[in-house]
Phi, psi and omega in degrees: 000334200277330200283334200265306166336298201269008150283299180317289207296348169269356186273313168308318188279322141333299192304295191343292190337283207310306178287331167331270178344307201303301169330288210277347185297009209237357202040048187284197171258146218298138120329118195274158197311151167262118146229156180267059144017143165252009179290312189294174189065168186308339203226356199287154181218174198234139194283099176319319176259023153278338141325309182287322198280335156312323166322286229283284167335298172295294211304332189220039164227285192283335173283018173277339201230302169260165203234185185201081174283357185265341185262125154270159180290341185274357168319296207280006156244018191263143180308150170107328154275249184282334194047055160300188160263155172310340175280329185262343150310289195300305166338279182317303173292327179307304225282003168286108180294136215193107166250152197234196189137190305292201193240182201296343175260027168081048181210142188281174194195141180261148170212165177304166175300140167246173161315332201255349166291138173278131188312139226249166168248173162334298171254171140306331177210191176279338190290320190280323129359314184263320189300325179290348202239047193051018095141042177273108180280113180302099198289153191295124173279042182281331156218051159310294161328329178281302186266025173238107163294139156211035121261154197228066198234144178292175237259264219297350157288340197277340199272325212312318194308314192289325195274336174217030184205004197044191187286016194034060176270330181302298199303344150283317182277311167317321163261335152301312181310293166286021163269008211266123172250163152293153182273139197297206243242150186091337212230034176255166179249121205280144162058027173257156152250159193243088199241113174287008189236019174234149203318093158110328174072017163260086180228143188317313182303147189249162188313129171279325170270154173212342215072132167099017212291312183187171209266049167344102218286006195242004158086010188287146197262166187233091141305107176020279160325284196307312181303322185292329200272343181263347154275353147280324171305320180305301172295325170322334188286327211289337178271326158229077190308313169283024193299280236293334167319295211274346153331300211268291169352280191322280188330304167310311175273002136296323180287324177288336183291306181323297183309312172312306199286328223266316181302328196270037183269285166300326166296325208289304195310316180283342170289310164294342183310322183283001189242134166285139187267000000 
């Protein structure tokens, strides 16, 4: 099953090839890189300590700036994502300062991160957000993956693409994240960076990654790439946290649908069996 998936997905992509040149003769924006996810296809699943190791990434590069306001610490330990253990939660949410309130004299007051708390954001506010940022606002990134494409193809090339590699929102954060070039000659912009894989190739943001960004407790080394592609994996979960759930779901009621037709199949026969043709 696995052999015939990354067949239809190299024939979309044979096509893509083809219709590439016409796209790109446009100076559009860049097709983001094809990687091979262990997530995608019908059967794909997400590699836990490459989950983890996205983690590490956002918690001390991208939580500097962006928030994830749909995600809790008890998140990073429910099945299907990262599987930390509840001690390495409980840990993680400790190390957050979290204000709450108020208390009986009527005042807000900080305490450590609990399991049931949301990953805090960054700033206090959009004002203040902008104000750190060229008054540029950072978006959340909670289901960025979800709402960013990164294929750019006709309508007959995008479902092949889509059905078995998906909409390609990691391999847009992936590549937008390593992607960031100089800009051609003539063509720079005060407080812009120059990214071909991003809407116009202008974005506020300055390169976030550089490599060596942080120390992977699992010895992988984090390289520029390796960093970008283990904070697209994190974010694809956070944005779909339930896949591998609803995955196993789809299958089982493909196999019962399979199973029903195959009986009521055999009813049909023995019931007609009896009328003479």
């Amino acid at each position: 099953m696995k052999t015939i998936t990354r067949l239809f997905a190299a024939l979309g992509l044979a096509a893509a090839i083809m219709a590439g040149p016409a796209l790109a003769s446009g100076g559009a924006q860049r097709n983001a890189d094809d990687y091979d996810f262990s997530f995608e296809g019908p059967f794909g699943t997400f590699d836990r300590a490459q989950l983890q190791r996205g983690w590490k990434v956002f918690k001390e590069v991208c939580h500097s700036c962006h928030s994830l306001k749909y995600l809790r610490f008890r998140n990073l330990a429910e099945p299907g994502g990262p599987e930390f253990t509840v001690k390495q939660a409980k840990a993680i949410a400790a190390e957050y300062e979290i204000t709450d309130g108020p208390n009986d004299e009527g005042e807000m007051f900080t305490r450590p991160g609990r399991l049931s708390d949301a990953i805090p954001d960054p700033y206090p506010n959009e004002q203040a957000a902008k104000a750190a940022n060229n008054n540029a606002l950072p978006p959340d990134l909670s289901l960025i993956v979800k709402a960013r494409e990164g294929w750019y193809y006709p309508w007959y090339i995008s479902p092949i693409l889509k059905l078995f590699k998906g909409n390609g929102g990691a391999e847009y954060v992936r590549s937008l994240l390593a992607g960031f070039e100089d800009p051609p000659h003539g063509e720079e912009k005060e407080g812009l960076s120059y990214n071909p894989y991003f809407p116009g190739h202008w974005i506020a943001m300055p390169p976030p990654l550089a490599g060596e960004d942080v120390e992977y407790a699992d010895g992988t080394t984090p390289t520029l790439l390796q960093e970008a592609t283990d904070v697209a994996a994190f974010l694809a979960w956070v944005s779909m946290p339930k896949m591998e759930e609803r995955k196993r779901i789809g299958l089982m009621t493909l196999i019962y649908m399979g199973v029903f037709a195959l009986l009521m199949l055999m009813v049909k026969k023995a019931l007609w069996s009896r009328v003479e043709h």
